[in-house]
C-alpha positions, -999 to 999 in steps of 0.1 A, spaced: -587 -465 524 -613 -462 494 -650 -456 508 -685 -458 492 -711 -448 518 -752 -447 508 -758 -453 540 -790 -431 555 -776 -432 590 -740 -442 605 -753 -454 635 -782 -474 628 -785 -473 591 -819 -484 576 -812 -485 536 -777 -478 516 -744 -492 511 -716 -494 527 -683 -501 508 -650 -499 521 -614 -510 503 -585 -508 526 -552 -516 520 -518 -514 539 -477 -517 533 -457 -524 556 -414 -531 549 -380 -529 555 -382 -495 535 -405 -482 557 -378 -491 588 -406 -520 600 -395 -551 612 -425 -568 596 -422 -574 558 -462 -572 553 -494 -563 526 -532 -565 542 -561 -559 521 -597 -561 534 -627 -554 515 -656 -546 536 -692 -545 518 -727 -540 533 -763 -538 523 -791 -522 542 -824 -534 535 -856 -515 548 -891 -533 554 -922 -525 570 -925 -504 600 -890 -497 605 -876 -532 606 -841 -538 585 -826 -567 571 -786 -559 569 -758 -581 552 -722 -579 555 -692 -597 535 -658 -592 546 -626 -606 528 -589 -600 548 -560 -607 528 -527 -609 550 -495 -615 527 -454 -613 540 -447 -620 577 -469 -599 595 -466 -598 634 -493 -623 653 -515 -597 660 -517 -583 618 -533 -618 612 -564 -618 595 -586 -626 629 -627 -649 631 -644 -635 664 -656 -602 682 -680 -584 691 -690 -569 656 -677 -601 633 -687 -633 635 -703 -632 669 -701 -660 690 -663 -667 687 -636 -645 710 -616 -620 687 -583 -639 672 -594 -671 684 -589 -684 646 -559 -663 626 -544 -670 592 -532 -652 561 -571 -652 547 -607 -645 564 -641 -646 546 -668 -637 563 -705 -634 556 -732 -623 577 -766 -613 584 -792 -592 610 -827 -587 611 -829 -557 630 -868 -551 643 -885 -524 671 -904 -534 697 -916 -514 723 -907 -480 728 -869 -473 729 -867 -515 727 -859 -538 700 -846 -568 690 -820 -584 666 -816 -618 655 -782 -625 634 -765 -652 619 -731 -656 601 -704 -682 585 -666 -677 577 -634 -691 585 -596 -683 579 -568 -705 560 -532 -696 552 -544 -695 514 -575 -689 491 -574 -724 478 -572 -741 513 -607 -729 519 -630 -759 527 -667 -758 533 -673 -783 556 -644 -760 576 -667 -727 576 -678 -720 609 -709 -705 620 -724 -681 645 -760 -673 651 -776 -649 678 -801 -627 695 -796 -594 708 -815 -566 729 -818 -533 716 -820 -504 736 -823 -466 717 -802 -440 740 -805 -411 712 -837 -413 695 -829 -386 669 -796 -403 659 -804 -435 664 -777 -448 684 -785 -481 704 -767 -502 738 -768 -538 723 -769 -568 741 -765 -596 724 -755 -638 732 -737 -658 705 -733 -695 699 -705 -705 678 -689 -738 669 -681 -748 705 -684 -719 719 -706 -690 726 -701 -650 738 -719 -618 753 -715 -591 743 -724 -555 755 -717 -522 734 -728 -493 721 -738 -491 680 -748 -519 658 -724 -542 649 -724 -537 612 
């Protein structure tokens, strides 16, 4: 795992980077069962406006090469990654993701986030087809439970392509 971190605050970061390269092995030399090489690469941006509102991006690329077990696919869905859609409800060899939250305070320890995302997954990078991409878009509800770190409970509902979510947890989801 290769990291790059600007970020002002882990827990609700305002301005910064976020980078992160991560790559596993996995073979018959190692004793596995699973021939299999993963590679995500995880980038975010942290944008700060006025009065302590933030725009925040994400794009996320999963490579999944070999024979890797059902559960090492490269999974759309969750409660931090394309919102909207169950975890694993779409697997394949390749995910690209891209998403984005406008993150805003509004009264108090209360705020308020608006997101929106597209991806999709296919068993190579040339079997990638727009009119394939799915898309997520949501609101959430914000609640700070440590001012001084900035740590919120999120609540936020998700509509997908045929499907929607809630989803209740502490920490922003990207």
């Amino acid at each position: 795992i290769l990291n790059w971190d600007s970020r002002d605050n882990i827990f609700f970061p305002a301005q910064g980077y976020y980078c992160q390269l991560q790559a596993y092995f996995s073979g018959k030399f190692l004793a596995s069962d699973f021939d299999t090489t993963s590679v995500k690469v995880d980038l975010r941006r942290f944008v700060p406006l006025f009065a302590s509102h933030v725009l925040a991006f994400q794009g996320f690329f999963h490579s999944v090469q070999g024979s890797p077990a059902f559960k090492n696919y490269a999974k759309l869905g969750g409660d931090s990654m394309m919102r909207g859609y169950y975890s694993g409800r779409y697997r394949d060899h390749y995910l690209l993701a891209l998403q984005a939250e406008y993150r805003m305070p509004v009264w108090k320890r209360f705020g308020l986030a608006g997101f929106a995302g597209i991806g999709d997954v296919a068993s190579g990078l040339g079997n990638f087809k727009l009119d394939g991409f799915k898309y997520s878009l949501g609101l959430g509800l914000r609640f700070k439970i440590a001012p001084k770190e900035g740590t919120n409970l999120r609540l936020d509902f998700a509509w997908g392509k045929g499907t929607s979510g809630f989803y209740f947890t502490a920490g922003e989801a990207f």
